[in-house]
C-alpha positions, 0 to 999 in steps of 0.5 A: 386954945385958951379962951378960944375954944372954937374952930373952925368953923364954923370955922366952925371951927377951930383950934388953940389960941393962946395969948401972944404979943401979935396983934391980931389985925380985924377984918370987916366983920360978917354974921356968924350964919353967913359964914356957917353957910359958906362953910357947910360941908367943906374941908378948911384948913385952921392956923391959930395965932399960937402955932396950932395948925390943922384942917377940918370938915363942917357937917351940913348938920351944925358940927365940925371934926377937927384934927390938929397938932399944937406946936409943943406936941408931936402927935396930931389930935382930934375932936368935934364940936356943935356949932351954933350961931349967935349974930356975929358970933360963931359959938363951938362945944369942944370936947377937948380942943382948947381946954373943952368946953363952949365958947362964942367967938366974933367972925371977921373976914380977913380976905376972901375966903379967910375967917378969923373966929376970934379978936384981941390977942386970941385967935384962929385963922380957917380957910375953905379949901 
C-alpha cells in the first residue's frame, strides 16, 4: 500500500494500495472520529484499490491487527497499527503493512457501512461485519 499506509480503520484501517488507472470515486466525507466510533471494537473487512483484500479487529484502545494477503503473494500476512485522529483524517502506524511507517489518510463514506481511507488513485475500502 504505497502512499497508503492505513487500514482499516480505523478502517482503521487498513491495507495495500497501489497506484491504478481506476478512479477512485469519493464518497461525502465525514470526521475521522465519527468513524473511529463506529469502528471500535468491530471485526471489518478491507478491499484496496490494488487487489489487497483482508479483515481486521479496531481495539476500543486506539488500534487495529490486520491480516491480509496482497494479490502477488500467496501467503496471508499480518501487523497492527496505532490510530489517531486528525479531523477528517484517520491517521495509522504500521509496522510493515504497506511499506510501514505513518500515514493520515481522508475518510469518506461510500455507502452505509463502507469507509474509504484514502483518495486519488490510492485507496482502500473497510466494511464493518
Amino acid at each position: 500500500m504505497p502512499g497508503l499506509r492505513i487500514a482499516v480503520v480505523a478502517a482503521f484501517a487498513a491495507a495495500a494500495v497501489a497506484s491504478t488507472t481506476i478512479p477512485a470515486t469519493a464518497g461525502r466525507q465525514v470526521h475521522g472520529g465519527d468513524v473511529a466510533r463506529v469502528l471500535a471494537g468491530k471485526s471489518f473487512r478491507i478491499e484496496c484499490v490494488d487487489g489487497t483484500q483482508g479483515r481486521g479487529q479496531f481495539s476500543t484502545q486506539g488500534a487495529v491487527s490486520v491480516s491480509y494477503r496482497r494479490p502477488t503473494a500467496g501467503v496471508e500476512e499480518n501487523d497492527h497499527a496505532a490510530v489517531r485522529v486528525r479531523g477528517v483524517e484517520i491517521c495509522l502506524s504500521w509496522k510493515q503493512f504497506g511499506g510501514g511507517g505513518t500515514g493520515c489518510y481522508p475518510v469518506y463514506e461510500q455507502e452505509s457501512g463502507r469507509f474509504r481511507l484514502g483518495s486519488g488513485p490510492l485507496w482502500c475500502d473497510i466494511s464493518p461485519k
